[in-house]
Phi, psi and omega in degrees: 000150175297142171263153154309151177261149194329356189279346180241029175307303195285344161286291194303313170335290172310314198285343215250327163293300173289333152118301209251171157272128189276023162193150190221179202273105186331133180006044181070356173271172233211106190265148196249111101063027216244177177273012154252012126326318184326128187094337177236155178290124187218150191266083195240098144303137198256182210255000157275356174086344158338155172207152206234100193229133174184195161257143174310099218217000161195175163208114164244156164336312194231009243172113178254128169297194208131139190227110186250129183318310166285342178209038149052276172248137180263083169287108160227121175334135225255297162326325149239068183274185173215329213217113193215114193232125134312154171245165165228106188287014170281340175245056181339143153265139162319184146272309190316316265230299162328292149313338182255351156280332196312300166242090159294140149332117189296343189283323204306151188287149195284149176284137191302146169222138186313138150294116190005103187300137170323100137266137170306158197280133173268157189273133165348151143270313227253115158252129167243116175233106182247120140242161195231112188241131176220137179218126165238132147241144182193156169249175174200151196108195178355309202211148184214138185211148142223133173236170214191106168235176145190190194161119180280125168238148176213093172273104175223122208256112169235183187304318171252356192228192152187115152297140165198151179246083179291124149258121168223157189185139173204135170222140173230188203191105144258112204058017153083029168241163200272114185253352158209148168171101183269146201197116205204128157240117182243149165228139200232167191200059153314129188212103111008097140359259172232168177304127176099342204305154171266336211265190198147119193295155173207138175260165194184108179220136175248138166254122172256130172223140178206126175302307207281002203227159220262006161225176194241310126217201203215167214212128151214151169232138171228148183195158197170202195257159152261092183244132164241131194315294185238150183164100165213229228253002168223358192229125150231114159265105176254142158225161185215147180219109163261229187177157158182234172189156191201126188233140171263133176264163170049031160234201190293318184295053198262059170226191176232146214271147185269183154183152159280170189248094159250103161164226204179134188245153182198117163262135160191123144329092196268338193196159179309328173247022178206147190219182153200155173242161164225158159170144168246140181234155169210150198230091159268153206280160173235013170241341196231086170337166171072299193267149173223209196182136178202148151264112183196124189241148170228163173215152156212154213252146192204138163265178182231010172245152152292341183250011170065050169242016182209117179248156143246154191216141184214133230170174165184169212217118138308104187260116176244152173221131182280334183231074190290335204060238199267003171233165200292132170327318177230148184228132171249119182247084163306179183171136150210144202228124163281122197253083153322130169258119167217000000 
């Protein structure tokens, strides 16, 4: 038979003076290699028929680590382990017991060794999370409408910051004169305290355009804190609160207003393939008490593919304004929408 090599001299030694080993090999089980091995005394044959004895001090990818009293630290390749036995130091091993792991048969099939523990997959540094959603509807006959929404999201998410950019526009045609058309663009700007952090700064500016309102459009900026409530692996609630300022052209009011900033966005996830968001914003005037302005919407979301890159989404988005001038305080806006994901 092939001899073990000096890594196992002081085992044998020991089994063959003394009758027993001062820890042994659990019953004939095949202890498997895993990172809860780390800490325990172990029996690792090699495809040389060599052992290998020492405690357990890593379990690496390609490598079981060993810490031997006499030769002190042990790298054995993971690829020619053949055999991996534990001790129990309540049950001495034999010489016999010894000698019979020592010479297993070269035909017996080698005992299964744990395979590499899963590391989890790491997440991107960089995450894009990009759609693009569109929905039409229309009659013809009696009555002929057409509504025509649609709306760019572009989003990009790292451990600390995140940008994102909404574009939206909707138009409708009733009786072939124009009842809505509308147009709006926001860019967000977030940034994280520290990593993991909940709190966070934020920046923020919109461009508004609307045929129907008492102005032709309208320009605001804001910035303040950021805090998230909840964020995990189904729910997240942010909320944020600022100041800023926002002016209307062409309209009676053509300067800029300060105001302040409230309010709070929610994802939550009912199933692998259905979610829904809400959010609200509220603007109260900071020069003239009592008045504001507010946004706010919900939606739900269903994918219609297995890999979720095709949705339909349905939903609707709500406008009030305390000071409309000639035109009405509130707007409602339904909508289902077909959504791409790229």
């Amino acid at each position: 038979m092939n001899k073990p090599s000096l890594f196992c001299v002081p085992a044998i030694l020991t089994a063959l003076a003394g009758g027993a080993l001062p820890c042994s090999v659990a019953e004939a089980q095949v202890v498997e290699v895993a990172p809860s091995a780390v800490g325990r005394v172990m029996f690792l044959k090699l495809d040389t028929s060599e052992v290998v004895v020492g405690t357990v001090t890593a379990v690496q990818r390609d490598f079981i680590v060993l810490q031997s009293d006499v030769f002190g630290e042990i790298r054995v390749p993971r690829s020619r382990i053949v055999s991996a036995r534990g001790f129990d130091p309540d049950s001495p091993m034999t010489a016999e017991e010894v000698e019979e792991f020592i010479d297993l048969p070269e035909e017996a099939p080698a005992a299964p060794v744990a395979a590499p523990a899963e590391v989890p997959e790491e997440k991107p540094a960089v995450v894009w999370e990009n759609r693009f959603e569109a929905g039409l509807t229309g009659s013809e006959g009696n009555s002929q409408n057409v509504n025509f929404s649609a709306l760019l999201s572009l989003q990009r998410t790292t451990s600390r910051d995140e940008v994102l950019s909404l574009t939206n526009y909707r138009y409708t045609q009733t009786e072939r004169e124009d009842t809505a058309n509308r147009f709006d663009t926001l860019l967000r700007y977030d940034w994280r305290f520290a990593e993991g952090s909940p709190w966070s700064l934020f920046g923020q500016g919109q461009y508004e355009y609307d045929q129907f309102q008492d102005w032709d459009y309208r320009v605001s900026l804001f910035g303040g804190v950021g805090y998230r409530l909840i964020e995990n692996e189904t729910t997240t609630l942010r909320v944020r609160a600022g100041a800023g300022a926002s002016r209307e052209f062409g309209g009676g009011n053509d300067a800029w207003e300060p105001e302040g900033l409230i309010g709070f966005d929610l994802a939550h996830q009912l199933a692998k393939n259905q979610r829904i968001t809400a959010y609200g914003t509220l603007f109260p005037s900071l020069d003239d008490f009592g008045e504001f302005r507010s946004v706010s919407g919900a939606a739900y979301e269903i994918d219609l593919t297995d890999n979720g890159d095709l949705a339909l989404r349905l939903g609707a988005e709500h406008r009030y304004d305390t000071q409309p001038g000639d035109a009405k305080r509130s707007d409602l806006d339904y909508f289902a929408r077909v959504v791409f994901k790229f």
